[in-house]
Backbone bond lengths (Angstrom), bond angles and torsions (degrees), N, CA, C in turn:
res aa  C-N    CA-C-N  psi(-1)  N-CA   C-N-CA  omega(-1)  CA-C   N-CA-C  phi
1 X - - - 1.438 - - 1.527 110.59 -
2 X 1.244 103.24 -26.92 1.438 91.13 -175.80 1.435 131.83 -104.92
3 X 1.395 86.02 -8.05 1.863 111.23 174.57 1.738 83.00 -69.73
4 X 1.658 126.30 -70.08 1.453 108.41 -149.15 1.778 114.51 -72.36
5 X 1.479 107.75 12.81 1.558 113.32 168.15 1.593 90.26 -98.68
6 X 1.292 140.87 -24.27 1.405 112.02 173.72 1.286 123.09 -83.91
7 X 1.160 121.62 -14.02 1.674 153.13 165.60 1.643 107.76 -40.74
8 X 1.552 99.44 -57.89 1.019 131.33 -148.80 1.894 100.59 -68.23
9 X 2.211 85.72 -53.86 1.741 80.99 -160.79 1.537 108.42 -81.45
10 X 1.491 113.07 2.91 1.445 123.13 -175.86 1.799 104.19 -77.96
11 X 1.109 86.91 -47.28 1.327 95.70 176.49 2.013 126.53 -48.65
12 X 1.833 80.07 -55.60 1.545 84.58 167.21 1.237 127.89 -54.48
13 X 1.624 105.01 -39.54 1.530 107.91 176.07 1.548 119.20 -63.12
14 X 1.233 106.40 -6.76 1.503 80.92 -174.61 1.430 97.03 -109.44
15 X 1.320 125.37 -10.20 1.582 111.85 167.78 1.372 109.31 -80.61
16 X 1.541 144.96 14.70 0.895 140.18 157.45 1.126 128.95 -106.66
17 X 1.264 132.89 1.25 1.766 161.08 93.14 1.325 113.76 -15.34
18 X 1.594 123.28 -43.81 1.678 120.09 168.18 1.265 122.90 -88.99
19 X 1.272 106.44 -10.39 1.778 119.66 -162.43 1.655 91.48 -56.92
20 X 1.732 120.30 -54.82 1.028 106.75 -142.16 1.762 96.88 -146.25
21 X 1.591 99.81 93.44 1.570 107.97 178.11 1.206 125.64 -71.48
22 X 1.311 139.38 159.40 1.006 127.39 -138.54 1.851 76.63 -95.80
23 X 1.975 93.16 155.46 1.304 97.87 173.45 1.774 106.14 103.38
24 X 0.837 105.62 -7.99 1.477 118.99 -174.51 1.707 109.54 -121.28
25 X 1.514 111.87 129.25 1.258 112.16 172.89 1.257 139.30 -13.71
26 X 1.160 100.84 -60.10 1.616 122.30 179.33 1.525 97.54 -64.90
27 X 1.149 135.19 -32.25 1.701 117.39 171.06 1.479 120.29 -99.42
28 X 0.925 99.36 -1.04 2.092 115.57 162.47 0.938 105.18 -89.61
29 X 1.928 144.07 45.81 1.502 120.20 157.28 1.324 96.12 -90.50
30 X 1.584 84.68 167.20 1.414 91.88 157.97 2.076 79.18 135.55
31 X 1.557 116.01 -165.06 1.530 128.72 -151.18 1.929 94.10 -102.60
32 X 1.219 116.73 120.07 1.427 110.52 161.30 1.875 110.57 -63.82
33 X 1.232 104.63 129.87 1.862 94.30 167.70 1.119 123.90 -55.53
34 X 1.200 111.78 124.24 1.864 107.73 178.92 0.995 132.04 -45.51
35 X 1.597 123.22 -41.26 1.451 128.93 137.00 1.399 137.08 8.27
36 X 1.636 97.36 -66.68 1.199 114.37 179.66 2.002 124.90 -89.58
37 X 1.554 100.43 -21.16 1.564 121.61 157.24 1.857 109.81 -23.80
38 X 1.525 100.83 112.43 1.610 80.57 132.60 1.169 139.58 -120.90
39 X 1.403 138.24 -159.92 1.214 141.62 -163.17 1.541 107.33 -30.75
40 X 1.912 109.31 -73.48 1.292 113.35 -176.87 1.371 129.01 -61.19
41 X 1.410 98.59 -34.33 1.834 96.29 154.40 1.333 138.95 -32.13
42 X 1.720 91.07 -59.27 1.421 101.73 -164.04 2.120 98.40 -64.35
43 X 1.641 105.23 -46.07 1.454 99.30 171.15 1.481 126.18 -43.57
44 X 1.073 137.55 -49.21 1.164 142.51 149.88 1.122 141.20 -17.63
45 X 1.522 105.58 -74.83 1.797 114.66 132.38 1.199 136.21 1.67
46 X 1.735 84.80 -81.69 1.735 98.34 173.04 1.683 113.36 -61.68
47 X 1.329 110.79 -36.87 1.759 98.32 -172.37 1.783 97.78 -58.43
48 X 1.430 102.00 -47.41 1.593 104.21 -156.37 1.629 91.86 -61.44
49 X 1.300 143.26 -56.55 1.316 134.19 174.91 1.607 120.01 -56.67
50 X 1.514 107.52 -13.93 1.843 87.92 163.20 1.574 111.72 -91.43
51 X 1.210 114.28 -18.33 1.693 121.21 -176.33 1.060 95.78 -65.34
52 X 1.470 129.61 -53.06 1.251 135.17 -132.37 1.935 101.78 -91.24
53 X 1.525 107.41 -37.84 1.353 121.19 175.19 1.285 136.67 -101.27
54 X 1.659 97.43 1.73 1.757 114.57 167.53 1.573 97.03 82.63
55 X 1.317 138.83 38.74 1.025 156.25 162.08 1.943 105.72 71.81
56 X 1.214 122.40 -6.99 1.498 115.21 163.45 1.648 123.47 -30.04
57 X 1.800 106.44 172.36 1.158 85.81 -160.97 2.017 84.86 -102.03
58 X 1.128 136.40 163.27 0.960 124.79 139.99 1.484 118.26 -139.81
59 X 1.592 129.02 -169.68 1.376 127.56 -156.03 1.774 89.24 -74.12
60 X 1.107 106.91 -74.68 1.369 102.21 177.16 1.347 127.23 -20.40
61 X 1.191 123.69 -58.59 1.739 123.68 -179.48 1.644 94.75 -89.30
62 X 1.343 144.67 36.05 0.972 156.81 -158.72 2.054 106.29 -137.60
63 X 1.400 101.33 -49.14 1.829 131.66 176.04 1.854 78.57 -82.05
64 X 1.054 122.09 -51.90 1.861 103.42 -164.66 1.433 118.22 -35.25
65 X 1.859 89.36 -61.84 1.288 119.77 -155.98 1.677 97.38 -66.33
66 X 1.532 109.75 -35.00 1.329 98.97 -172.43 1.625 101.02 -69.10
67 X 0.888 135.19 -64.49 1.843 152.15 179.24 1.518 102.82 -23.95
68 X 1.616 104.24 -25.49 1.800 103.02 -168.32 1.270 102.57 -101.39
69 X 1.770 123.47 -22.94 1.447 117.86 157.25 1.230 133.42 -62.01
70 X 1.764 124.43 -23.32 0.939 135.34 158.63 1.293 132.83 -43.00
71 X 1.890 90.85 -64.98 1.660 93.35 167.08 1.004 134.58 -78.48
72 X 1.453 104.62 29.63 1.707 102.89 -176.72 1.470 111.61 -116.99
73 X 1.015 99.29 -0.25 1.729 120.42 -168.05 1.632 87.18 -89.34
């Protein structure tokens, strides 16, 4: 019984090691640099950071807003 629960979580681990090769969405999360943002990005961003934070202000959607004055110039 207890060998096929170690079987088991070895197993899982390694389909979650294949799930997601590199180069593929699912292993690209994570924050684009603002830097590199453009325009519609950065909008996006900002919606997903006011949904996400109940519309507060923080530094992050703070760097947006600045990044979206930039490119607007």
């Amino acid at each position: 019984m207890a060998e096929e629960k170690q079987e088991n979580k070895t197993e899982q681990k390694e389909q979650k090691k294949d799930a997601s090769p590199a180069g593929t969405p699912a292993a690209e999360k994570g924050r684009k640099k603002l830097s590199k943002m453009t325009l519609s990005e950065v909008d996006n961003a900002l919606k997903a950071a006011k949904d996400s934070m109940g519309g507060g202000k923080s530094r992050y959607m703070e760097h947006l807003e600045q990044r979206k004055k930039e490119l607007q110039k």
